[in-house]
C-alpha positions in Angstrom: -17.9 -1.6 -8.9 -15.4 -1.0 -6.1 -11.4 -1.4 -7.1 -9.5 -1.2 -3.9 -5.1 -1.2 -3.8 -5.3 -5.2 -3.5 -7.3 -5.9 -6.5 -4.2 -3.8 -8.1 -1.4 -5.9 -5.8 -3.3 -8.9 -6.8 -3.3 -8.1 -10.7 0.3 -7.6 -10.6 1.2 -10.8 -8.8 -1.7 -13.4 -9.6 -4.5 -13.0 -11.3 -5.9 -16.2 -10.4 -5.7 -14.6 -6.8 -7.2 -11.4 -8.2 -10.4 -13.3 -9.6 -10.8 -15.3 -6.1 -10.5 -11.4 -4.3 -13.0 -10.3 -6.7 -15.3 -12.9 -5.5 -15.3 -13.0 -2.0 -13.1 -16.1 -1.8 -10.3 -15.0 0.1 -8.1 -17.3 1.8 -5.4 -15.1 3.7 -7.2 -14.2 6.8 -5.7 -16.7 9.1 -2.6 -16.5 7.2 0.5 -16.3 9.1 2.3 -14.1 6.6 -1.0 -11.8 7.2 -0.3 -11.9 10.9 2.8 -10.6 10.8 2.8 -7.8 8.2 0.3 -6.3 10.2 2.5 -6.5 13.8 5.2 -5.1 11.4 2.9 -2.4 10.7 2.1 -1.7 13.9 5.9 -1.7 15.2 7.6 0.1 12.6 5.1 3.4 13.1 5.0 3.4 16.8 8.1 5.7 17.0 6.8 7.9 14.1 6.0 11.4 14.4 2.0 12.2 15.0 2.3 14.6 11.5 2.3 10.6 9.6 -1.4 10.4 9.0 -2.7 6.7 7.5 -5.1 7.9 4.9 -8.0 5.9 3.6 -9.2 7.6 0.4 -11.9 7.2 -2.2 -12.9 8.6 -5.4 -15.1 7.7 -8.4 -13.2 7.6 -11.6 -15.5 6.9 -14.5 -18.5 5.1 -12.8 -15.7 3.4 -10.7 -15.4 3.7 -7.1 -11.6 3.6 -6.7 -10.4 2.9 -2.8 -7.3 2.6 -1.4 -5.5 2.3 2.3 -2.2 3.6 3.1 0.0 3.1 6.0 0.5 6.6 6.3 1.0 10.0 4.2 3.4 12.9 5.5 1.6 15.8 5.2 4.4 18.1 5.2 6.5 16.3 2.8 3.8 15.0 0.9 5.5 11.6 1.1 3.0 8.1 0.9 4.6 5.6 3.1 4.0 1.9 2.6 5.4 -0.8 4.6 6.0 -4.2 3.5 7.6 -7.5 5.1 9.9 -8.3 2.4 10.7 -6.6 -1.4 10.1 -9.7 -2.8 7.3 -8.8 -5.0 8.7 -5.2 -5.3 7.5 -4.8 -8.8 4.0 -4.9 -7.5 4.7 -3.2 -4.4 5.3 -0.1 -6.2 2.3 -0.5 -8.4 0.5 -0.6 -5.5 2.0 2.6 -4.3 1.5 4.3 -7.8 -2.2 3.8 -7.3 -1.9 5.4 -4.2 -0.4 8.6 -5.7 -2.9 8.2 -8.3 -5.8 8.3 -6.0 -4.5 11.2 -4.3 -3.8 13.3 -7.9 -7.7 12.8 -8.2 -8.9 14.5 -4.8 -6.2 17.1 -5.6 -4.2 16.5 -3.4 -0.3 16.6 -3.8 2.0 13.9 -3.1 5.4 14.3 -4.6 6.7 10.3 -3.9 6.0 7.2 -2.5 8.4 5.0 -0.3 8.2 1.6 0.4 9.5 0.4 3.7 11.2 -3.1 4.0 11.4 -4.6 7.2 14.3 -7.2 6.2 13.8 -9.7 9.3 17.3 -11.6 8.8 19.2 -8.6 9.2 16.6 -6.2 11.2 17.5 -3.6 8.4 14.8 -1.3 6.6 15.4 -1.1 2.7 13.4 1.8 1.3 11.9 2.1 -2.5 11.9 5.5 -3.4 10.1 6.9 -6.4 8.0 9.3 -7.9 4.6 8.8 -9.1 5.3 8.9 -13.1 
C-alpha cells in the first residue's frame, strides 16, 4: 500500500474524493484549477534562491510505503515550503504540510516548520501559514 500527501489532502477535505484517488478514478487532470496551481508554482519559485530544494521523499512506516512531494525544503533553515492558490481549505493545507514534517522526522531529517504560501490572486498578495510540526 502506497499513502502519498493527497490521499491525506483528500481525507481532510472529501473522503468521497479520497476513495475515487484511491482507486484510480481521478478527475482533476484537465482541471483548470489544476492548471493554474501548478503555473503558480512555477512563478512563485522562479526568484527563489537555488539553496530551496523541492524534495520528494519516501519511507515505509509499518508495512506502509508513505510518499510525499513538496514544493521545496530550505536546507539551511530547515523550513518545508508549500504553495497553494488560495487558503481556503487551510485546515487541510496544513495537514498536508504536517505529513510532510512527519515524513521527514522518519528519514531523520530535521525540519523545524512548515509554511504555506498563498498566492491571493485579487490582491496579488502572498499570506503565509506558519507553524510548527506538533
Amino acid at each position: 500500500m502506497n499513502i502519498t500527501a493527497t490521499h491525506i489532502n483528500y481525507y481532510r477535505m472529501c473522503q468521497r474524493k479520497l476513495w475515487l484517488f484511491a482507486n484510480n478514478i481521478q478527475m482533476e487532470h484537465g482541471s483548470d484549477l489544476v492548471a493554474e496551481g501548478k503555473i503558480i508554482e512555477e512563478e512563485t519559485y522562479q526568484q527563489r534562491s537555488k539553496r530551496y530544494l523541492q524534495i520528494s521523499l519516501s519511507v515505509e512506516y509499518a508495512g506502509v510505503l508513505l510518499t510525499g512531494k513538496f514544493d521545496f525544503f530550505d536546507v539551511r533553515n530547515r523550513v518545508v515550503h508549500e504553495t497553494k492558490r488560495s487558503n481556503k481549505v487551510e485546515d487541510v493545507h496544513i495537514w498536508q504540510v504536517k505529513f510532510y514534517l512527519w515524513l521527514l522526522e522518519l528519514k531523520n531529517i530535521e525540519a523545524k516548520k512548515g509554511i504555506i504560501e498563498y498566492f491571493i490572486r485579487k490582491s496579488l498578495a502572498n499570506y503565509s501559514a506558519v507553524f510548527h510540526g506538533n
